[in-house]
C-alpha positions in Angstrom: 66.8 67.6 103.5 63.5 68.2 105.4 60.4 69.5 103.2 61.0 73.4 103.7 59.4 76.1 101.6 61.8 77.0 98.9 62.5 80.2 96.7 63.9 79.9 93.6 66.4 82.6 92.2 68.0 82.5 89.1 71.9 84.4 89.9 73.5 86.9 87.3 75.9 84.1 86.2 72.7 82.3 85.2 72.9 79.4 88.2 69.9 78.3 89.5 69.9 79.0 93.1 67.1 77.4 96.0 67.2 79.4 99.0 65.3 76.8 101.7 63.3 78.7 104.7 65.3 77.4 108.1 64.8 76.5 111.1 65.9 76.7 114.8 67.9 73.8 113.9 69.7 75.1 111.5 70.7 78.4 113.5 72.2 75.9 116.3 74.1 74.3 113.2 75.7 77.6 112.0 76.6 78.5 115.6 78.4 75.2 116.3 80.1 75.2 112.7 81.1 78.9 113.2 82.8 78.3 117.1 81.1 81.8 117.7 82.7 84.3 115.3 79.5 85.7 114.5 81.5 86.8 111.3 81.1 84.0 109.9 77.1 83.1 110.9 75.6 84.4 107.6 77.6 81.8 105.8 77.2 78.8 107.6 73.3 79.6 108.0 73.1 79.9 103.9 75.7 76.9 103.6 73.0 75.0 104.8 70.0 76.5 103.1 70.9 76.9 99.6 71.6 74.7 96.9 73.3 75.7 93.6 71.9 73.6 90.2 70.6 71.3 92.8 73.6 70.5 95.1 74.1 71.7 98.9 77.3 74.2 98.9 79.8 74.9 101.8 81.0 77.7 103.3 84.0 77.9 101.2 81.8 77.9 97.9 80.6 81.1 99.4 83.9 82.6 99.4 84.7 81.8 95.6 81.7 83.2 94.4 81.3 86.5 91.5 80.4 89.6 94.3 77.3 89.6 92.2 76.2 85.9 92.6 76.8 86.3 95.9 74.6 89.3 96.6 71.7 87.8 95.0 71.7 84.7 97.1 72.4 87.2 100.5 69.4 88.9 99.5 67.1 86.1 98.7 68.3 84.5 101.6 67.5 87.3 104.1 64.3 87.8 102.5 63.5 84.2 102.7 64.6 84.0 106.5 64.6 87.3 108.2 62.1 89.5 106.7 
């Protein structure tokens, strides 16, 4: 991956999470990946930005992941990215 500012957040199950800052790039990626259901656009943008212990995740990691985990990373990752 590209040298992008990084936030470190450490998830209620205890998992180490690095939520990457983005770029237009990666917005193209998540609309291509998602066909345009912007339902989906949130996940394939932090598919791409956030490692878990270290290692990329996909979309479908998203989907298997504690409500509480998930929550954390949508936070840090909206913080990191939108705000």
């Amino acid at each position: 991956m590209d040298e992008l500012e990084t936030n470190v957040v450490f998830l209620p199950s205890g998992l180490k999470a690095e939520i990457l800052q983005g770029k237009g790039k990666h917005a193209q990626k998540a609309l291509q990946l998602t066909g345009g259901d912007q339902s989906k656009y949130l996940g394939a943008s932090m598919a791409q930005l956030v490692l878990i212990e270290g290692k990329p995740i996909v979309m479908e990691d998203l989907d298997e992941m504690s409500l509480r985990d998930y929550m954390a990373i949508s936070e840090a990752f909206s913080e990191q990215n939108f705000i």
